[in-house]
N, C-alpha and C positions, 0 to 999 in steps of 0.2 A: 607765353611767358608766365611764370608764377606771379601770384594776386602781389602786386603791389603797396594794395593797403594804405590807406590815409591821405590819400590824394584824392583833392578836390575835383570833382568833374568824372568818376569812376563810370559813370553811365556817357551817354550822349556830350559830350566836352562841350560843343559850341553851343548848346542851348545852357550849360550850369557856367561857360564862360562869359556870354552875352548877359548872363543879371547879372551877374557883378564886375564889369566892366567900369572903367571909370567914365562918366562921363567927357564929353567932347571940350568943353568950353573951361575942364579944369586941366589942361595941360600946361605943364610948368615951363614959364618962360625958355626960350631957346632950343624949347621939343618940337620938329615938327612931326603932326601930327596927320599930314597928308601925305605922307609916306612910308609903308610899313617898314617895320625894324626889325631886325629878326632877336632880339631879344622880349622884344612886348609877341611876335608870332609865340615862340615858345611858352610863354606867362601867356596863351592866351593854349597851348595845348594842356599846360598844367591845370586849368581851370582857374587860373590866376585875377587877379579885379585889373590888375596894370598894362592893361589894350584898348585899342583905339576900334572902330570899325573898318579902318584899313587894313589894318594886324589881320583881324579876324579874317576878313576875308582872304587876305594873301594867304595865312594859315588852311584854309579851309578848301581853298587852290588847289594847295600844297599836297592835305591831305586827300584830296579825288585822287590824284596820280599814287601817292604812297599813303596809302590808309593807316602802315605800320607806325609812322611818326608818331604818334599821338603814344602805342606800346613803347616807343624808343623814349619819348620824353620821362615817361613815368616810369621805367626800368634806369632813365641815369638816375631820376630822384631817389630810388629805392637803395640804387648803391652808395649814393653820397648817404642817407642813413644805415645802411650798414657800415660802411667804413667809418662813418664817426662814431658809432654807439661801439664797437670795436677797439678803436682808438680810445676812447674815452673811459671805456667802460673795463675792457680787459687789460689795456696798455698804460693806463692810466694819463695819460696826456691829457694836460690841460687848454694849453696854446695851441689855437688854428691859424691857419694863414687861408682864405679862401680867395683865389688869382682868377680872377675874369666872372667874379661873382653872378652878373644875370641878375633879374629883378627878383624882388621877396616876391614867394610863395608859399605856400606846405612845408612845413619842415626843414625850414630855413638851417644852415651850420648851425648858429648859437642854439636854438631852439632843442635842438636832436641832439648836442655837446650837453647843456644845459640839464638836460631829462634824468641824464645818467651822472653826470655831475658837476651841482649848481654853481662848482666853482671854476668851471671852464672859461676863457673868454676866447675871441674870434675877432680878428681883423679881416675885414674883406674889401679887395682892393678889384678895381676896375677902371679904364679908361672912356667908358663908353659916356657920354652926357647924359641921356637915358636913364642908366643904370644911376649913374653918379649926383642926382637930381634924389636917389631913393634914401640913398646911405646916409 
């Protein structure tokens, strides 16, 4: 696939996800954290800080059998940054709506709206606890 660009972990993912993983004993009330989630797995292929060492590993599973995930992850980021600098940029749209947002990462909606113009804003909705712990 074409260079991606600006995503954290561009080399070796589990070793630039494992330093900045959060630690274990900061999990926000009502998170468990001894079971991987496949939202902290994903934030743990984007090179994300918000995973567990359960994530990792599941992720990391994951990745033996499909190597490609880690390409898949970084190719949706790059199109949510095209589609919003697009939006934002040639279409002039301010208001986002972002539906099943997933944990911050690289190049968050507001962030890549924001770049192109600072008078964007973004609502991001999610039902996950997880996710909903970030927002």
């Amino acid at each position: 696939m074409a260079d991606q660009g600006g995503v954290p972990g561009d080399g070796d993912f589990r070793s630039v996800a494992a330093e900045a993983a959060v630690p274990t004993d900061a999990a926000p009330a009502g998170i468990d954290i001894t079971v991987p989630h496949s939202a902290r797995v994903w934030n743990h292929w984007l090179g994300g800080k918000d995973n567990y060492p359960v994530d990792r590993q599941a992720g990391d599973r994951f990745f033996e059998t499909f190597p490609e995930i880690v390409e898949v992850a970084r190719a949706s980021r790059a199109f949510l940054r095209r589609a919003v600098r697009f939006l934002a940029g040639e279409q002039g749209v301010r208001q986002f709506l972002d539906v099943g947002t997933g944990l911050p990462t690289a190049d968050n909606t507001h962030e890549v709206a924001q770049q192109v113009a600072p008078s964007s804003r973004v609502a991001y909705v999610d039902n996950d606890p997880a996710t909903l712990a970030h927002l």
